[in-house]
MMTF fields as JSON, N, C-alpha, C and O atoms, coordinates in Angstrom:
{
  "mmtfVersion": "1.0.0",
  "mmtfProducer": "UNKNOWN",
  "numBonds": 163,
  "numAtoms": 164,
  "numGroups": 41,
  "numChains": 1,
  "numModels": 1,
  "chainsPerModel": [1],
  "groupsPerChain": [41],
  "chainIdList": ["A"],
  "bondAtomList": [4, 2, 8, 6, 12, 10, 16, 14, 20, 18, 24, 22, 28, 26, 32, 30, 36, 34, 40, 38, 44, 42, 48, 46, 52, 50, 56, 54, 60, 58, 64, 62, 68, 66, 72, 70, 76, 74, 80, 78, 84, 82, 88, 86, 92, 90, 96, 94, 100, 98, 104, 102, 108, 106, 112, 110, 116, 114, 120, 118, 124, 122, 128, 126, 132, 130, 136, 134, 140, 138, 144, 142, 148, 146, 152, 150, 156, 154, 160, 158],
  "bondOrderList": [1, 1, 1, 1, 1, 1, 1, 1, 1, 1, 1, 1, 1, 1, 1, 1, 1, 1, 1, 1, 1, 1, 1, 1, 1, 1, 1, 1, 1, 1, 1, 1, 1, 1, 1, 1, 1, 1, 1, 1],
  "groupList": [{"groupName": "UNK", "atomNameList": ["N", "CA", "C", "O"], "elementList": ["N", "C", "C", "O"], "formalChargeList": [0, 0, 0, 0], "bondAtomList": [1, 0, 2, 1, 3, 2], "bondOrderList": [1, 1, 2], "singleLetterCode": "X", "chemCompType": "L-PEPTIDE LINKING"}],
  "groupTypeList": [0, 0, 0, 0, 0, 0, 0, 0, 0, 0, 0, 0, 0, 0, 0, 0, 0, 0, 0, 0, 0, 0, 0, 0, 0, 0, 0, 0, 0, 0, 0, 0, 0, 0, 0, 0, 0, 0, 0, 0, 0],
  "groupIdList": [1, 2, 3, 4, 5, 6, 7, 8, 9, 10, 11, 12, 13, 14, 15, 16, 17, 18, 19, 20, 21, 22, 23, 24, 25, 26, 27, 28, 29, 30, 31, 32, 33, 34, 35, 36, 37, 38, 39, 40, 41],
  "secStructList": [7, 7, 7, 5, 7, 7, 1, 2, 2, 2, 2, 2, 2, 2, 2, 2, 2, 2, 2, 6, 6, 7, 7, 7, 7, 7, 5, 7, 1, 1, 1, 1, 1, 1, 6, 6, 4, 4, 4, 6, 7],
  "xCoordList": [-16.853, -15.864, -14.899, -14.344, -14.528, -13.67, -12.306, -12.02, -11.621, -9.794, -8.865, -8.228, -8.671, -8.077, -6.537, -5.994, -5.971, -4.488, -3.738, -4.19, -2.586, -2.874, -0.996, -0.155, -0.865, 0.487, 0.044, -0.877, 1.018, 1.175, -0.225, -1.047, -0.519, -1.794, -2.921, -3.982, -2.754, -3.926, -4.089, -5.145, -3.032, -3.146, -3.464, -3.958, -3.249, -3.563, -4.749, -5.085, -5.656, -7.349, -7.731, -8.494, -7.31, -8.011, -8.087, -8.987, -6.969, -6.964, -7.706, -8.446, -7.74, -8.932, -10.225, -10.94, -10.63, -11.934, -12.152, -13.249, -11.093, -11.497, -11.837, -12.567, -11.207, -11.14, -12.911, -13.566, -13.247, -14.661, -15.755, -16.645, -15.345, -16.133, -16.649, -17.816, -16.221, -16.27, -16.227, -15.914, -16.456, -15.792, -15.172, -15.717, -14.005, -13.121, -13.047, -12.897, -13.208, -12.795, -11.403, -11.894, -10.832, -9.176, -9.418, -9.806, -8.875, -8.539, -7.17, -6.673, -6.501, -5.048, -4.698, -4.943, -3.819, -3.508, -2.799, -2.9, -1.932, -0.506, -1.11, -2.216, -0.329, -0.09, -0.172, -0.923, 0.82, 1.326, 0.509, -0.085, 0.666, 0.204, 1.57, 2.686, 1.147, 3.087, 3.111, 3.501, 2.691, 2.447, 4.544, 5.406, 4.23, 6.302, 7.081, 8.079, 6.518, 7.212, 8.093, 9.234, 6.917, 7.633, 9.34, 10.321, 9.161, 10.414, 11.19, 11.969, 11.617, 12.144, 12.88, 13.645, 12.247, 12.763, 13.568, 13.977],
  "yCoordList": [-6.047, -5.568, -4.669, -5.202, -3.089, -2.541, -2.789, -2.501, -3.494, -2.897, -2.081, -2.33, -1.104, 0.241, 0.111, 0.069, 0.055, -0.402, -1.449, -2.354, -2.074, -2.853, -2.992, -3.007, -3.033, -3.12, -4.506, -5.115, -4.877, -6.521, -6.597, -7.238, -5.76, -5.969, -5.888, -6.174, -5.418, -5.067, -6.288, -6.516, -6.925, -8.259, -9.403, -10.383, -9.403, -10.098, -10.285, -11.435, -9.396, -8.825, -9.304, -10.26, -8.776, -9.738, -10.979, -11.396, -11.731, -13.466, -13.896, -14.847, -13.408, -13.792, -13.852, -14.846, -12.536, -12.458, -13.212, -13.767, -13.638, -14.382, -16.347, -17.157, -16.573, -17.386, -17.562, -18.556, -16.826, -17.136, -16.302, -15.505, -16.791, -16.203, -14.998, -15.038, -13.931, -12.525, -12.367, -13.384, -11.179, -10.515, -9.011, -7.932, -9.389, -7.727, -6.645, -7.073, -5.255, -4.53, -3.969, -2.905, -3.854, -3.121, -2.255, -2.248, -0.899, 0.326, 0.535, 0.37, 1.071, 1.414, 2.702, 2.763, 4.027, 5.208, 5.023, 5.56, 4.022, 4.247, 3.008, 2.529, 2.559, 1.89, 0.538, -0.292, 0.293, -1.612, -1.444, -0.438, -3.011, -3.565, -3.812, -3.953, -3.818, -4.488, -2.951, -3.176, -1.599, -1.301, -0.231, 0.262, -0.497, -0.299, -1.592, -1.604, -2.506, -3.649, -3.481, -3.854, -2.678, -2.912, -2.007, -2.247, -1.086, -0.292, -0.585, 0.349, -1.997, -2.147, -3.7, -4.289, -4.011, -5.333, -5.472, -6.579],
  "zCoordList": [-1.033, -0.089, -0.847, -1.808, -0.522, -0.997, -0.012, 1.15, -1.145, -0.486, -0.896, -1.921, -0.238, -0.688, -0.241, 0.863, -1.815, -1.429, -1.816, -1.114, -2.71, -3.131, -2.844, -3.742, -2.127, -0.652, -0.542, -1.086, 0.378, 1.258, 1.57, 0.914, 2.833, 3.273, 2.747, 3.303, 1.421, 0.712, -0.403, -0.993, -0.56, -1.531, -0.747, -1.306, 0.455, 2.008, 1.882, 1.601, 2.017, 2.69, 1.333, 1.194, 0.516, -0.84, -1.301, -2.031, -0.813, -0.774, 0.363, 0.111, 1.755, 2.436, 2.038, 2.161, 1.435, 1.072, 0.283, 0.354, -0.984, -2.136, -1.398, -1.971, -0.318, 0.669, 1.059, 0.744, 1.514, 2.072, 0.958, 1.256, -0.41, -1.431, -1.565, -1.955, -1.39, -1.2, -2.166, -2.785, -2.993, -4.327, -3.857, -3.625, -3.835, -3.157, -4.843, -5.988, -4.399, -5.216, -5.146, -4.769, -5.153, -5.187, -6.057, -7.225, -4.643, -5.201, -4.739, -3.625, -6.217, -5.905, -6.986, -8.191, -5.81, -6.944, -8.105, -9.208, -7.601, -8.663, -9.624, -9.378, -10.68, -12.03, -11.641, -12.153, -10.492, -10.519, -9.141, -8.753, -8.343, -7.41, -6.803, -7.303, -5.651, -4.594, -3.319, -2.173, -3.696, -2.79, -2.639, -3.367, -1.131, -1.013, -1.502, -2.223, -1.043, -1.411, -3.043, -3.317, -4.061, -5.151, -5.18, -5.883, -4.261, -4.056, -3.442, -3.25, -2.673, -1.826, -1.847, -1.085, -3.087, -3.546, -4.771, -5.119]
}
């Protein structure tokens, strides 16, 4: 499973998947993970 994005929703979709044994890939442009969140906290 690709998750593109690594925002709220994108760390979301990846604990589900990891949930029903999935193996998610995460793709993200920038450096860190958090998405806006990291700008806004």
């Amino acid at each position: 499973v690709a998750v593109v994005g690594t925002g709220i929703s994108g760390l979301a979709a990846t604990k589900c998947c990891l949930g029903e044994w999935l193996e998610p890939t995460c793709f993200e442009k920038s450096e860190g993970v958090g998405g806006l969140w990291c700008y806004t906290v």
